[in-house]
C-alpha positions, 0 to 999 in steps of 0.5 A: 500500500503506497503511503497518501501524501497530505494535501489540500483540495484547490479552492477548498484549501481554508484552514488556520492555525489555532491561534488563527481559529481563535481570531476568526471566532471573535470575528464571526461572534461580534457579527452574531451579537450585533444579527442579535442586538438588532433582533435577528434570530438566528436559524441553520439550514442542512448543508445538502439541499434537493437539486431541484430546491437549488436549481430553481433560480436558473442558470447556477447549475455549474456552481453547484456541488452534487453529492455522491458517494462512493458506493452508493445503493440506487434508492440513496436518495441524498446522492441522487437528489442532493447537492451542496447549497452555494448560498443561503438565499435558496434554503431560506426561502425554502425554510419559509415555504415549509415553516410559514406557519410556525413563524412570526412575521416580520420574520428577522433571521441571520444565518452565519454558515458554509457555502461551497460554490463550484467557482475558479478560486482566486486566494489572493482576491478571497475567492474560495470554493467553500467559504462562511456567508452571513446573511441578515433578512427581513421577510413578511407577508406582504409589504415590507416597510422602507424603515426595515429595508433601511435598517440593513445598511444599519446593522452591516455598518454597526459589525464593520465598526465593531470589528475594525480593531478586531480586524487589524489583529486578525491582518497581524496575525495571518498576514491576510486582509 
């Protein structure tokens, strides 16, 4: 049996150090705390999604990562039917259409998860083939207020201003921006 060299998938290759793991978990709690302070509630979504459910919005199909498995049995059904969600947009919106009812609108969620998208990586301009997103959205029934719509811009700049001294410790500590 030949010896398995360790080595990191292209675009998949996103891994710290401890002391950089640390540093990135400050970043991603001060993002929860201010979703929170501002009234998002947080939710998560699986990871896999029914092609379909992903598909639906038309024209991603190449950014999309099916799910297989090696020795999968014909009636598997997540490795015939699923796939890797490539943004939390369409989870979402299928999370409301199954949980309307159960759910107080104007819904405020946030979602701080992994993506993977089946794009060329770039690691010098941060592009990556699995990757953190973090979402913040106000959904209601019907019409949603200009003051709600507003708030977004709000709560993304109350992060960035609360992350900025946390952010060059970050810069120091990984050499990254």
């Amino acid at each position: 049996m030949s010896k398995v060299r360790p080595a990191l998938l292209r675009g998949f290759d996103q891994e710290y150090l401890p002391q950089e793991q640390l540093q990135f978990n400050r970043l991603v709690e001060i993002i929860r705390r201010n979703f929170e302070l501002f009234g998002f509630v947080p939710i998560e979504t699986p990871a896999a999604e029914r092609k379909e459910v992903l598909t639906s919005k038309g024209g991603v199909e190449k950014e999309i990562y099916a799910l297989t498995r090696l020795a999968a049995a014909p009636d598997d059904e997540a490795s015939t039917k699923g796939a890797l969600h490539f943004d939390l947009t369409v989870p979402l919106a299928r999370y409301v259409a199954m949980r309307e009812r159960e759910l107080a609108f104007p819904f405020r969620r946030y979602q701080i998860q992994k993506v993977w998208r089946g794009e060329t990586p770039q690691a010098r301009k941060g592009r990556f083939r699995e990757f953190y997103q973090c979402d913040i959205d106000i959904i209601n029934r019907d019409k949603l207020s200009y003051l709600a719509e507003a708030e977004i811009p709000s709560v993304v700049y109350s992060v960035f201003r609360k992350m900025g001294s946390v952010s060059f410790v970050y810069e120091s500590i990984t050499g990254k921006s």
